[in-house]
C-alpha positions as CSV (number, residue, x, y, z in Angstrom):
1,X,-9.5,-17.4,-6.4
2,X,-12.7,-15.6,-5.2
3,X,-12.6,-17.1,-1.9
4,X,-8.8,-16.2,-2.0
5,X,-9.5,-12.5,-2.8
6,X,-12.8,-12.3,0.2
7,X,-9.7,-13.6,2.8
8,X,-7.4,-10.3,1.1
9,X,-10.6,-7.9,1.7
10,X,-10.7,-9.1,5.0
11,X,-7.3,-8.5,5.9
12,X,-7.3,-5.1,4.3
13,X,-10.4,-3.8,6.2
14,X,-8.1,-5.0,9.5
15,X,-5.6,-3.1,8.0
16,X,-7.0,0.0,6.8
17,X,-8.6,-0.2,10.6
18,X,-5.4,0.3,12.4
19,X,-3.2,2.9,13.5
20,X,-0.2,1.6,14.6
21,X,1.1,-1.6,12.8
22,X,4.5,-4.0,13.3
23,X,5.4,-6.1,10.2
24,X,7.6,-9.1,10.9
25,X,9.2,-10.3,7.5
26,X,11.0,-13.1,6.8
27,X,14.4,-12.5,6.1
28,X,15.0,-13.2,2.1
29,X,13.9,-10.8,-1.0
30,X,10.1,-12.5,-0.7
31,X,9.6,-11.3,2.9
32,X,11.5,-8.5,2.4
33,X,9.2,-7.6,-0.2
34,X,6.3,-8.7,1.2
35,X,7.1,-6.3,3.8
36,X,7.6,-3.0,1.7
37,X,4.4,-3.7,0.3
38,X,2.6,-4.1,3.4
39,X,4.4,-0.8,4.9
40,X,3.5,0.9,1.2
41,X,0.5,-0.1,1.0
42,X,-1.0,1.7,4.4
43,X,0.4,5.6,4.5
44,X,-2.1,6.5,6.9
45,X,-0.8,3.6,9.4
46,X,2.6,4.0,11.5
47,X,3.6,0.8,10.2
48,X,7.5,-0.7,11.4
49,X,9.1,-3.3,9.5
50,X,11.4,-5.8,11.7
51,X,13.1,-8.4,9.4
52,X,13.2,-12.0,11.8
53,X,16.8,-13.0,11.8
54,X,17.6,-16.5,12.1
55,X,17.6,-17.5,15.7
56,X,14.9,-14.9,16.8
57,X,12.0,-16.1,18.5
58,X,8.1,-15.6,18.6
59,X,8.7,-14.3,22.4
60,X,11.2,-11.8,21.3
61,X,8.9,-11.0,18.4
62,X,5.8,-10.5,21.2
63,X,8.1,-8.0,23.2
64,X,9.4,-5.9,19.9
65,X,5.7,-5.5,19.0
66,X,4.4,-4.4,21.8
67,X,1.6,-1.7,21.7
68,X,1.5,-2.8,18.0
69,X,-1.0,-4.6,15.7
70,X,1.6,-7.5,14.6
71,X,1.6,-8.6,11.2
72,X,3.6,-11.7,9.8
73,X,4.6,-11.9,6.2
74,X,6.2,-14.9,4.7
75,X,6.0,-16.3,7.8
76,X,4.2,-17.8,10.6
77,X,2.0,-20.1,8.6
78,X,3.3,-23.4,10.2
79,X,3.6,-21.3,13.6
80,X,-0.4,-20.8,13.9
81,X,-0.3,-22.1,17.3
82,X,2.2,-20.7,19.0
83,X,1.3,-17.4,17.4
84,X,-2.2,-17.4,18.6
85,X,-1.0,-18.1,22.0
86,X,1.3,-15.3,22.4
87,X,-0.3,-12.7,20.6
88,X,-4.2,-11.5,21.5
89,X,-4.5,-10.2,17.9
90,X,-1.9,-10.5,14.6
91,X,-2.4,-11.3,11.1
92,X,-0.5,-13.2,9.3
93,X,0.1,-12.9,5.2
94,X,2.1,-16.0,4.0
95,X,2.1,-18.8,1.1
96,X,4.1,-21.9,2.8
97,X,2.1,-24.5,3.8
98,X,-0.6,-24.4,6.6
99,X,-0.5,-26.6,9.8
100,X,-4.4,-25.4,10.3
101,X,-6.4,-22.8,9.1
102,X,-7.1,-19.8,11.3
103,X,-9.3,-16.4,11.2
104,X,-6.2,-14.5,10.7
105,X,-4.4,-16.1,8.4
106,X,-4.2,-15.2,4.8
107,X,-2.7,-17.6,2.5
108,X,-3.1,-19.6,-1.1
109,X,-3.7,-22.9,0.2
110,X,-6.8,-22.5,1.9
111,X,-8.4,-21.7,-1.0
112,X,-6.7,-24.3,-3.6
113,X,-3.8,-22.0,-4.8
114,X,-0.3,-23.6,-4.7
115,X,1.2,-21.1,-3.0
116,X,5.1,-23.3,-4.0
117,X,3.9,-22.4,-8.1
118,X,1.8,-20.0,-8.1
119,X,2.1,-17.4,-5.3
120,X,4.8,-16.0,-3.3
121,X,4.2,-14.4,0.2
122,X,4.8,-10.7,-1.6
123,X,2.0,-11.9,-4.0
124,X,-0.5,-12.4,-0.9
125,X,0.8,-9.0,0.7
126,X,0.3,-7.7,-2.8
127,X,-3.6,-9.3,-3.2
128,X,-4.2,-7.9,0.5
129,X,-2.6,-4.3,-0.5
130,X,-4.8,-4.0,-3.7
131,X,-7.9,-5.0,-2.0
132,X,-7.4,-1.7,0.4
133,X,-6.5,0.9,-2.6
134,X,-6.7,0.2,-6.2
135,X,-3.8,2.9,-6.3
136,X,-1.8,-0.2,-4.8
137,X,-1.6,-1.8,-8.2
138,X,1.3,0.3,-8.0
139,X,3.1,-2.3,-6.2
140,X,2.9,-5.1,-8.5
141,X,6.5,-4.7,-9.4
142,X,7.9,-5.2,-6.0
143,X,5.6,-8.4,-5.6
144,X,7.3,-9.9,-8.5
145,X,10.5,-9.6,-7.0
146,X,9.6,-11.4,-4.4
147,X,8.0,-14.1,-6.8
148,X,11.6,-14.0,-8.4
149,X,13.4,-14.6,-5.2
150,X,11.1,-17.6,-4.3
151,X,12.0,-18.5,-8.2
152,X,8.2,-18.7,-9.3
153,X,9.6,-18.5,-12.8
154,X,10.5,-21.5,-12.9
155,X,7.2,-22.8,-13.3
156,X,6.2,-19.6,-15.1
157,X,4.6,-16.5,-13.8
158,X,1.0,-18.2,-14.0
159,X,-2.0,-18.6,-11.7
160,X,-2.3,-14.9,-9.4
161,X,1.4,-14.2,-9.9
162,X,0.0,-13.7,-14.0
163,X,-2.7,-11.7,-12.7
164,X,0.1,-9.6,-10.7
165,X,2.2,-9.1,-13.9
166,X,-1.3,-7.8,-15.9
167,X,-1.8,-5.4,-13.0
168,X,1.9,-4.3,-13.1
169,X,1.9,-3.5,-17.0
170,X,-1.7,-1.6,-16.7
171,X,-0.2,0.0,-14.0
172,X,3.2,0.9,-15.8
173,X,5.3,-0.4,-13.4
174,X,6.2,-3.6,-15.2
175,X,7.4,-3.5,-18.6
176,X,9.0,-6.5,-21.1
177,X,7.3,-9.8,-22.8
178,X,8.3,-12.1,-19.7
């Protein structure tokens, strides 16, 4: 998890760093979620959030962010390549499984977290949020949405997502015994 949390920082100093942000979610509650957070998290930042329909590709994505820091959340880790070809810089904050590891890519797997179980793509936008601000433990509720609309329940809220609920109920956000 330590490892997991250095890769966050990383992505938050990026963040923090940069004016003028496009966030490219994928289109169910986790990216949608995963987006908020992301757009949330950074006030300071003009930040955009595009939702990829289905059918929408990485060159339509390269012309919509234009003159914009692209982000990808829930999204784009099987798409390394062809991300890193179109884009000059991007960052990408997403839990499905990796087709190879990259500098700026963010995810559970690299670092032994089964990001099917244990993490959704709002939890990683979450982990990456909170390592900029500890005011973004504010957010925890909105993570767990997304961990409920990837169904991360059904194995129960454990590994990060547990640590996400802890942060939500110190931060008041998330109530209940669940």
């Amino acid at each position: 998890m330590n490892h997991f949390l250095a890769r966050c920082e990383e992505a938050a100093q990026i963040l923090r760093c940069t004016e003028k942000v496009t966030v490219f979610g994928h289109r169910d509650a986790d990216g949608i979620c995963a987006a908020i957070i992301v757009k949330e998290a950074f006030p300071s930042a003009d930040i955009t959030v595009r939702i990829i329909r289905h059918g929408t590709t990485l060159s339509q994505i390269a012309e919509e962010s234009r003159g914009t820091f692209p982000v990808f959340v829930d999204y784009g880790s099987s798409e390394v390549d062809a991300i890193s070809e179109l884009f000059d810089d991007f960052l990408i904050l997403d839990h499905h499984p990796v087709s190879r590891d990259h500098d700026r890519l963010v995810n559970p797997w690299q670092h032994g977290i089964d990001g099917t179980r244990e993490l959704s793509g709002a939890g990683v936008a979450y982990f990456v949020a909170r390592a900029a601000y500890d005011r973004n433990r504010s957010l925890a509720h909105i993570a767990l949405v997304g961990a409920m609309g990837d169904k991360l329940y059904l194995s129960g809220l454990q590994g990060p997502t547990a640590e996400i609920v802890r942060d939500g109920r110190s931060a008041g956000v998330v109530t209940g015994d669940g």
